[in-house]
N, C-alpha and C positions, 0 to 999 in steps of 0.2 A: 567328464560327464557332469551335467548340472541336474539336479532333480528338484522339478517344484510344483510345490505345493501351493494350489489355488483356496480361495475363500468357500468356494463349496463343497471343498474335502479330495475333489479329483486332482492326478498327478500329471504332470509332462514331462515329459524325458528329451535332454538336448546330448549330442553326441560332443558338445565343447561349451566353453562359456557362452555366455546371453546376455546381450544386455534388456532391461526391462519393455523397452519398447518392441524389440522383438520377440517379447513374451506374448504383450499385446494381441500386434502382430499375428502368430501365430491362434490365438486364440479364434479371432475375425478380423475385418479390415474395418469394421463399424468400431469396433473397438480400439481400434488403431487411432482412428483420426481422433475419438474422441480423447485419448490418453494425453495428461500431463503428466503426470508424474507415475510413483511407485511407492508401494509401503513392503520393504523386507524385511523379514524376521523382526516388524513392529517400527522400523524406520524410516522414515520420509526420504526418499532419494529422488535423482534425476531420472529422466525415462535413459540418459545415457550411461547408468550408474550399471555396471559388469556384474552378472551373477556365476559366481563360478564352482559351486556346490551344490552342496542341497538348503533348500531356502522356503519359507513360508514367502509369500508372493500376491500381494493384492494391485490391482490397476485402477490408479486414481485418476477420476474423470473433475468436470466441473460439478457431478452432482452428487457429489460428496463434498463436507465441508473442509475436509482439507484442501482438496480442488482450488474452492472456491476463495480459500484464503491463499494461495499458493495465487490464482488472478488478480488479488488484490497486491498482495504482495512486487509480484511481477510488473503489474503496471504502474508502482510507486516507483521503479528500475527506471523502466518506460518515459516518465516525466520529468524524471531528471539527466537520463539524456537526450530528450527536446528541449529542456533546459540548459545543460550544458555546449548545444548545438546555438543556443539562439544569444543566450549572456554568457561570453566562454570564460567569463570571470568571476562568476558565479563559482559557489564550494559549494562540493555537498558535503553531508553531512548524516544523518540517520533517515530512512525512510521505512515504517513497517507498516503492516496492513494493521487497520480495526476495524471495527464494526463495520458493518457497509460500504466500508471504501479500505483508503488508507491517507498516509501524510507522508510530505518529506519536507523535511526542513534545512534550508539555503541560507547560506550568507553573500550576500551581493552588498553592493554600493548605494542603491535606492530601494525605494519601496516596489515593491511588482503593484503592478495595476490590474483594472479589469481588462482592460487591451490586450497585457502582456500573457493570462490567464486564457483569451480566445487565439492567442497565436501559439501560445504553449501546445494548447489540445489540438491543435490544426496540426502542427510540430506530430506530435504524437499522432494522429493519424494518417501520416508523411508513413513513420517508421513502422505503422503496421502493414500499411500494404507494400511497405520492402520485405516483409517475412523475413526478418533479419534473426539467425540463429543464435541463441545462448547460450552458450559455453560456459561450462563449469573449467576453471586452474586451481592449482592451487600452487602456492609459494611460500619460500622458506622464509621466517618470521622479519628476519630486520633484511631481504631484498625485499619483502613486501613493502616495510615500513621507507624505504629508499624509493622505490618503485612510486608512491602516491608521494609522494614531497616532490619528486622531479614534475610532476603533475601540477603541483601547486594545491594537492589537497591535504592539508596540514591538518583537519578534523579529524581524517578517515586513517592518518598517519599517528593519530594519538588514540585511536579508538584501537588499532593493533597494537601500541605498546600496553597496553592495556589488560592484554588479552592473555591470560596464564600461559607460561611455556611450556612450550608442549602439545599445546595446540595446535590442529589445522589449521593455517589460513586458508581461505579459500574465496575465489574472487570468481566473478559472473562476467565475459565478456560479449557485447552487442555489439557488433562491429568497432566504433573506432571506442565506444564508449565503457571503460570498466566499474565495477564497482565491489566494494568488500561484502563480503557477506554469505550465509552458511548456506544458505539453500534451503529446499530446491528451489526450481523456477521452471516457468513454462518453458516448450521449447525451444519455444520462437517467436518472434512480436507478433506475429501475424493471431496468435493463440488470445489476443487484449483488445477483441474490436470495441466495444462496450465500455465507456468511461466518459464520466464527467468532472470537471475540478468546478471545485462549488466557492471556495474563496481563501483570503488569505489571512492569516492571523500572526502575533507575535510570539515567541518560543527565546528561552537563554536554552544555550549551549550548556548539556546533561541535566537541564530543569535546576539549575543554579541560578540564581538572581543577580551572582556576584561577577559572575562568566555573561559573555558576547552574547549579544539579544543577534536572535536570528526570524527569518522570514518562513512561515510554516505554511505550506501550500496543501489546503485538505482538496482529495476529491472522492470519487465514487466508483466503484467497477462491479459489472454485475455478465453472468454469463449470455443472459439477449438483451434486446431491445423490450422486450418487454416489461422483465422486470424493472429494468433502470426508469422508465415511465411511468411503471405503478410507483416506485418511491419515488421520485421528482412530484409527480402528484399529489403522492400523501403527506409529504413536505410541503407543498404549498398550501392543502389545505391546512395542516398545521398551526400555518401562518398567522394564516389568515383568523385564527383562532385565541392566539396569543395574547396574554393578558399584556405583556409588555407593550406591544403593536396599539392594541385595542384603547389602553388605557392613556396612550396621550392622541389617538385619534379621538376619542370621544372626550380629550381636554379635561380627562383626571388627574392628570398629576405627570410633571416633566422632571428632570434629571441635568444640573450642569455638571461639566469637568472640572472645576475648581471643589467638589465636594465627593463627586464619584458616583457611575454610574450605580451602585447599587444600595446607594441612597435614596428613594426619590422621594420628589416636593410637592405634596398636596396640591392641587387648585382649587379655587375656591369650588369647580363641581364637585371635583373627589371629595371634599370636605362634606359638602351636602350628603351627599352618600352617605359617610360615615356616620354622620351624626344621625339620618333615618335609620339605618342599621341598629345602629347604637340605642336608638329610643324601641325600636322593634324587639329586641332583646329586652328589654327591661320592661315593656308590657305583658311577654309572655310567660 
């Protein structure tokens, strides 16, 4: 018998264990489609995570910001296996959500390009209309750490030795594609229509400078099409705004690589500038 307890204080009675989607489920089927995840007794789980007692019990959607970081999260998953589908010699490495999107960061042989950034996300919207299911494993600490070395992922095989004993591992599989990490996740790709990868920058391995410079691939994930277009928009006007952008369009002042970008070099406008500024303050 499972007994649980919803977020606006009413109970359900199950005659055997449940798992949280089928709490769902049981609740509505509006409720159903919209569930990713679960919060029990205060923890973040999969919707396929067993309740087998009595439990506090909330159903997380995308509009809730767990949700919302669990889709960002998810589709960091997402892009690194369209990446490992497209450079199978590519590592991963770490990929978590932040603000507005998320990142994962790769070690490959070359630089990714913008080309390889529109095949990626094309990649990625291959895998969502496969609605390919994710599966939570888990595995005992050094067949894990055996398990991704026979892979050839040597990051993700020092990121579990790493990991206090005693520990869960726990790994997310997408069909051929796995990856470490604690969870949750949506249920299924199908759950990640909504995402853009916005560019690619440099990253060392554990933010070390002394360790392997890695390729860090940021992008964006948001629950419709809408949102994602009001930020794409507010980002460009941004831009378009930008004292850096503005400032060598209107030939104030330029920036070489032999001294660093966060330097930069007067032109004889931006000089003018300063110096009217400069007498403007001191008249008043």
């Amino acid at each position: 018998m499972a007994s649980v307890t919803l977020p606006d204080g009413s109970k359900r009675e199950y005659e055997g264990p449940v798992t949280v989607a089928q709490v769902a489920a049981s609740i509505g089927a509006g409720l159903a489609k919209a569930a990713l995840a679960g919060r029990v007794d205060g923890k973040l789980v999969d919707l396929s995570h067993v309740i087998d007692g009595d439990a506090a019990v909330a159903i997380i959607t995308a509009r809730d910001p767990e949700g919302l970081e669990i889709i960002r999260h998810s589709t960091a998953h997402l892009m690194a296996q369209a990446v490992k589908e497209l450079f199978p010699e590519a590592q991963v490495t770490i990929g978590p959500a932040i603000e507005n999107g998320f990142y994962y960061d790769f070690s490959y042989t070359r630089a990714f390009t913008p080309e390889d950034l529109k095949a990626i996300e094309a990649r990625m919207d291959e895998l969502v209309k496969k609605n390919i299911p994710i599966v939570r494993e888990e595995m005992p600490r050094e067949e894990a750490i055996d398990f991704f070395k026979a892979l050839g992922e040597h990051y993700k095989a020092e990121i579990i030795s790493s990991i206090p004993a005693g520990e869960v591992i726990s790994l997310y599989r997408q069909g051929d594609f796995v990856d470490l990490c604690r969870g949750p996740h949506v249920p299924s790709t199908g759950c990640l229509k909504v995402h853009h990868l916005m560019k690619v920058a440099g990253a060392y391995w554990r933010g070390d400078s002394s360790r392997q410079q890695l390729q860090r691939i940021y992008g964006v994930a948001f629950p419709n099409k809408e949102e994602l277009e009001a930020y794409l928009k507010e980002r460009e006007d941004a831009l378009k705004r930008d004292h850096n952008k503005l400032g060598r369009e209107l030939e104030y002042f330029t920036t070489v690589d032999c001294i660093g970008q966060g330097l930069p070099i007067l032109l004889p406008k931006g000089a003018r500038v300063i110096q009217l500024l400069q007498r403007w303050v001191e008249d008043t």
